[in-house]
C-alpha positions in Angstrom: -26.2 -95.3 28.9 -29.0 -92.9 28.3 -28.4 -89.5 26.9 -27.7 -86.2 28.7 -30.9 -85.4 30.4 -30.9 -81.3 32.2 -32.5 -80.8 35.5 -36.0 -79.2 35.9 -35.8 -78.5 39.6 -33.2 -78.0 41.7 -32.0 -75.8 45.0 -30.2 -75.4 48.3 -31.5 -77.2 51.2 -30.9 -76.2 54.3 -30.1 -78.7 56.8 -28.9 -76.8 59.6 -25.4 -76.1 61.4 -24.9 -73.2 58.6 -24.9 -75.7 55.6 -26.8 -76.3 52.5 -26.8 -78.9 50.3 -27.2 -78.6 46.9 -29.9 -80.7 45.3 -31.3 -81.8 41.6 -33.8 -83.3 40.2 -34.3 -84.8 36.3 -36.1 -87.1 34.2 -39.7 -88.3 34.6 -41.1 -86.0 37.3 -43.9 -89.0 37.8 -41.3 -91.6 37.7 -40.0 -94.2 40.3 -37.5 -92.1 42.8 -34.1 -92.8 43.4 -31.2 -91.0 44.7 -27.7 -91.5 43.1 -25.2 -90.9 46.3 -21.7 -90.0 45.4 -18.2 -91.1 46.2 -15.3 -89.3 47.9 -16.2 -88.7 50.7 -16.6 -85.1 49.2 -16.0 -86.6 45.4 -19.6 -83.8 44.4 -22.0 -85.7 42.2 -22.1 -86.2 38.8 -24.0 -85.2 35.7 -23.1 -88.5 34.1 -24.3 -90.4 36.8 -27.8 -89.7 35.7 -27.4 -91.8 32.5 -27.6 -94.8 34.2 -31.1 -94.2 34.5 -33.8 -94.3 32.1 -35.3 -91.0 32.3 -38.9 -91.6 31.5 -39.4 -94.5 34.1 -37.0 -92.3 36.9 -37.1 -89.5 39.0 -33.4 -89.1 39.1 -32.5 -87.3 42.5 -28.6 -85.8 42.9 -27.6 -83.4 46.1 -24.0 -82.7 47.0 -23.1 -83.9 50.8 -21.7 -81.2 53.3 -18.5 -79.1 51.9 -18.9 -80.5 48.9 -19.6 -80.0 45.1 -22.1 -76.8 45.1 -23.0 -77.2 48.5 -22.3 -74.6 50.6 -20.5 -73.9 53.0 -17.6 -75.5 51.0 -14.5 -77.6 52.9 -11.9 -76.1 50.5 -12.2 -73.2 52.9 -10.5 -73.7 56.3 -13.1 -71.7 57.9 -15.6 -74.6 57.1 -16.9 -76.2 60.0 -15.8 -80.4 59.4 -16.9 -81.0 63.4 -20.6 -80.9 61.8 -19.8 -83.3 58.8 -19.9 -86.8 59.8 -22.0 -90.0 58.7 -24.6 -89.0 61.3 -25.0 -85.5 59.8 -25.1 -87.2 55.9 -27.8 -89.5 56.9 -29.9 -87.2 58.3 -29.3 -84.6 55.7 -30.6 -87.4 53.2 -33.9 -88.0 54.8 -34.6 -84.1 54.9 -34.3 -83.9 51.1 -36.5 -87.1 50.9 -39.0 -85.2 53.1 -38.7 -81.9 51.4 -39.2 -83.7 48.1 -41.9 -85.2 49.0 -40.7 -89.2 48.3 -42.2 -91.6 50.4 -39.4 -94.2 49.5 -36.8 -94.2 46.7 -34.1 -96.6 45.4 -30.4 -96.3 45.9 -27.6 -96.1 44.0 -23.7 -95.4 44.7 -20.2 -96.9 45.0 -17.5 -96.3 47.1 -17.9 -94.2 49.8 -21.3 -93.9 48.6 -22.0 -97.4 49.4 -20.9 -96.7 52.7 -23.7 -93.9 53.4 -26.0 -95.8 51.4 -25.9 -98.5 53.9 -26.0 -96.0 56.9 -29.1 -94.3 55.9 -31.0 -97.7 54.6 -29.7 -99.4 58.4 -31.6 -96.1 60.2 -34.3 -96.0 57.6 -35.3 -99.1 56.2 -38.5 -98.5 55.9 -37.9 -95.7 53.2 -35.9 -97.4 50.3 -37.0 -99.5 48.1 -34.2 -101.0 46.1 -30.2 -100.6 46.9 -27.6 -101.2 43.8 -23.9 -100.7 44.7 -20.8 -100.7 42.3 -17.7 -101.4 44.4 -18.8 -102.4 47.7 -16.7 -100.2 50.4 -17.8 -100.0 54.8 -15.5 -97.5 55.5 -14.3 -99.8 58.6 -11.0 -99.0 59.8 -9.8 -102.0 58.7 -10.8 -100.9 55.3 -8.2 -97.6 55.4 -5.9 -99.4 57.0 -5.5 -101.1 54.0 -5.9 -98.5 51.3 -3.6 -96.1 53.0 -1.2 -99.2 54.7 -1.5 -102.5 53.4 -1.6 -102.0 49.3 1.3 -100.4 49.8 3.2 -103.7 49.2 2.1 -103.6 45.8 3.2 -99.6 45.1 6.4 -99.3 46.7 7.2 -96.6 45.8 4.0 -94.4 45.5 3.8 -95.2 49.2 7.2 -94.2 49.7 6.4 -91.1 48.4 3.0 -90.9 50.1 4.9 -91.5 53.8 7.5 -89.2 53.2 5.3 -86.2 52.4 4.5 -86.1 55.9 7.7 -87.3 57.6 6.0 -90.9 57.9 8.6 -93.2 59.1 8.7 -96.8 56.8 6.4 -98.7 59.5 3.7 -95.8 60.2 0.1 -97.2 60.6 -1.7 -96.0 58.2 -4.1 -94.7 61.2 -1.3 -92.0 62.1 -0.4 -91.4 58.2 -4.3 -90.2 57.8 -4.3 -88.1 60.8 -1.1 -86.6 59.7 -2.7 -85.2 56.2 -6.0 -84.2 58.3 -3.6 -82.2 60.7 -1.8 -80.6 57.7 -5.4 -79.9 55.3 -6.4 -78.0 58.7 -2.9 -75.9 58.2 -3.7 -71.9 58.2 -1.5 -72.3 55.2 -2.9 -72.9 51.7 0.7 -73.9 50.2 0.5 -76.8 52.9 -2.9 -77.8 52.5 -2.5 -77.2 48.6 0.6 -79.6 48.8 -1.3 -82.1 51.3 -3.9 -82.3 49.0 -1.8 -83.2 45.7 -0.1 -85.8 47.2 -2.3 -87.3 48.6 -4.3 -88.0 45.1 -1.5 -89.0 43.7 -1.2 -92.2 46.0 -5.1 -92.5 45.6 -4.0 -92.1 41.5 -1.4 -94.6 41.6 -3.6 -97.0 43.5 -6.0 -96.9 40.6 -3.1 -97.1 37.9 -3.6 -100.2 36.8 -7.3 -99.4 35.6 -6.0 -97.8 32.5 -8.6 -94.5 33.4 -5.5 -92.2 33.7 -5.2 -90.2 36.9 -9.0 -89.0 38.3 -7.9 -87.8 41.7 -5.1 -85.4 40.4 -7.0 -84.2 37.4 -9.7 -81.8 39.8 -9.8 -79.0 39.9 -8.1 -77.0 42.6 -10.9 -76.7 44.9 -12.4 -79.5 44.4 -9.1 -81.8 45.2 -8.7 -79.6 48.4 -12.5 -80.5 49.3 -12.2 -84.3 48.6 -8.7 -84.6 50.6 -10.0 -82.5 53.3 -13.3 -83.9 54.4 -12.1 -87.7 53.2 -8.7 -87.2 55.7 -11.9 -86.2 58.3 -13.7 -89.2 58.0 -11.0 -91.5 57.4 -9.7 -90.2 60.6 -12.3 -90.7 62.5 -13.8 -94.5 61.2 -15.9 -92.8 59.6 -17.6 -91.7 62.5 -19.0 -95.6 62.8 -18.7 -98.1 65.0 -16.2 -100.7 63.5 -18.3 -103.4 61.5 -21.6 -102.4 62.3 -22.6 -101.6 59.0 -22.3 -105.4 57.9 -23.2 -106.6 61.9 -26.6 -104.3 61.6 -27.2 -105.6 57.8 -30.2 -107.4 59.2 -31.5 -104.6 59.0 -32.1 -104.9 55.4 -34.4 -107.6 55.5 -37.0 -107.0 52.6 -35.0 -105.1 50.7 -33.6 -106.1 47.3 -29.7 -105.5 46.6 -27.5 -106.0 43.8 -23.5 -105.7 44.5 -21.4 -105.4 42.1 -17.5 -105.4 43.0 -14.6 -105.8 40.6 -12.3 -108.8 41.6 -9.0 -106.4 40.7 -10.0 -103.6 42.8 -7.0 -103.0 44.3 -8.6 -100.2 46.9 -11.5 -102.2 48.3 -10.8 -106.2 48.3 -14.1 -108.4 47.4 -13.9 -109.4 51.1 -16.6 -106.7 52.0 -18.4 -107.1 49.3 -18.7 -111.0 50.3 -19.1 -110.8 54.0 -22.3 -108.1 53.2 -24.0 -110.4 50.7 -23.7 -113.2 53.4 -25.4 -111.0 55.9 -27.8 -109.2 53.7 -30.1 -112.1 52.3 -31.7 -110.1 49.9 -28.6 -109.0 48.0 -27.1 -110.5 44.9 -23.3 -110.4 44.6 -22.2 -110.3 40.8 -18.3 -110.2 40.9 -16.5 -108.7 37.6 -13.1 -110.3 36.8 -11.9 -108.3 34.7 -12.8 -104.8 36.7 -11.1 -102.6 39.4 -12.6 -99.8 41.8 -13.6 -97.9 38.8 -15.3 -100.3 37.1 -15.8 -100.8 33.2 -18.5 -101.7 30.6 -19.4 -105.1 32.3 -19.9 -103.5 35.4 -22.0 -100.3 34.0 -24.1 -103.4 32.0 -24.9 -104.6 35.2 -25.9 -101.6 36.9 -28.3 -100.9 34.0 -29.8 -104.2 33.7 -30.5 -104.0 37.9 -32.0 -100.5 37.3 -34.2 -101.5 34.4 -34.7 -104.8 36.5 -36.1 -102.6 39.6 -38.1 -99.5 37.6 -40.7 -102.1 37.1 -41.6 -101.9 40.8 
């Protein structure tokens, strides 16, 4: 990775409906744009993120989606308005910044969730990216929760145990109704029940992850940055992410032109390679490199990947 670079520019958008995102820009202030798009939903971004990018050949752009990060207003207060954060909102926030920046197109990176809005905003604007590289390949369908919150559970008994019985779940809950019973309770007017809500639901996202050997991300944040992420991703999950189920792989035509490098670990135990393979099949343009070894976190194959396509696409 590249070292530490500091912003030169940054500031608080606003997009309207009371919020502002918060927005930052580094490296080469001539160079090739591209937006790093973070996790969560709500995850903030990330200074290290930046790294990935050779600073003299990028201008590396970061901004914080609604309620998150240094955005403002921020979700870990109730009194934040979520009925104005949805995928709509997000994409539409993102070509704003692109317009106040001045960026006619710019590439795309994220994982995650991130992949998710990256494919949303790239569906309804095609003609403004450039390049798209994804590390762990995620839709956000329904499907999708169903089996992050439901289905893995088979493999963590007892985290999911624990996970259900937090809320009163009974043993054969959908996972639909065990998400919309931790949205219900991180809209409490109680902090002890949303500060409660909030821990345990990392620690299923944490034990999901446990077998990546990267210790125990989701618990580790800070206080108001947990409440945040559980809060607005409860919200989306809740709601299908505010998509129509599938389209963002049905509408992948919609990429045509565009060049895409996936990268998915085969042991992510959050987000099957299935997504990852039905989008490549449906995205012509995209390369699908599958990392044995790796889960939803990655590791150093995957990072060595994400460089190389980086490097690969700064020369356009």
């Amino acid at each position: 990775m590249f070292p530490e670079t500091a912003p030169y520019d940054e500031g608080l958008l606003d997009v309207g409906d009371g919020n502002r995102i918060h927005w930052e820009v580094s490296g080469n202030p001539n160079g090739k744009p591209a937006l790093v798009v973070h996790g969560g939903p709500g995850s903030g971004s990330s200074p290290n993120a930046r790294r990935l990018f050779d600073p003299e050949r990028y201008r590396i752009i970061q901004f914080d989606q609604r309620g998150c990060g240094r955005s403002l207003p921020h979700a870990s207060d109730p009194s934040a308005d979520l009925s104005v954060n949805t995928t709509a909102h997000l994409v539409a926030d993102m070509e704003r910044l692109r317009e106040h920046l001045g960026i006619d197109r710019w590439l795309l990176y994220g994982g995650s969730w991130g992949s998710t809005l990256i494919l949303a905003y790239a569906e309804t604007h095609p003609s403004r990216v450039s390049e798209i590289v994804i590390a762990a390949v995620t839709t956000t369908r329904r499907s999708e929760t169903a089996w992050l919150y439901g289905g893995v559970g088979r493999f963590f008994p007892e985290a999911h145990a624990r996970f259900r019985a937090a809320v009163g779940a009974a043993d054969d809950v959908p996972a639909a109704e065990l998400i919309a019973a931790y949205a219900h309770r991180m809209a409490d007017p109680d902090p002890a029940v949303r500060e409660k809500a909030a821990a345990d639901w990392c620690a299923w996202e944490d034990a999901v992850l446990s077998g990546e050997g990267q210790g125990t991300p989701y618990s580790d944040r800070v206080d108001t940055a947990r409440l945040a992420t559980v809060r607005i991703c409860s919200h989306y999950f809740a709601h299908g992410a505010f998509l129509e189920e599938g389209a963002l792989i049905r509408d992948a035509d919609r990429l045509a032109g565009i060049p895409g490098v996936l990268i998915h670990g085969r042991q992510d135990m959050g987000g099957p390679l299935i997504t990852a393979w039905e989008l490549v099949r449906a995205w012509p343009d995209a390369e699908l490199h599958v990392v044995e070894s790796a889960g939803h976190l990655g590791g150093e194959e995957t990072r060595t990947l994400v460089l190389k396509a980086l490097a690969r696409f700064a020369e356009g």
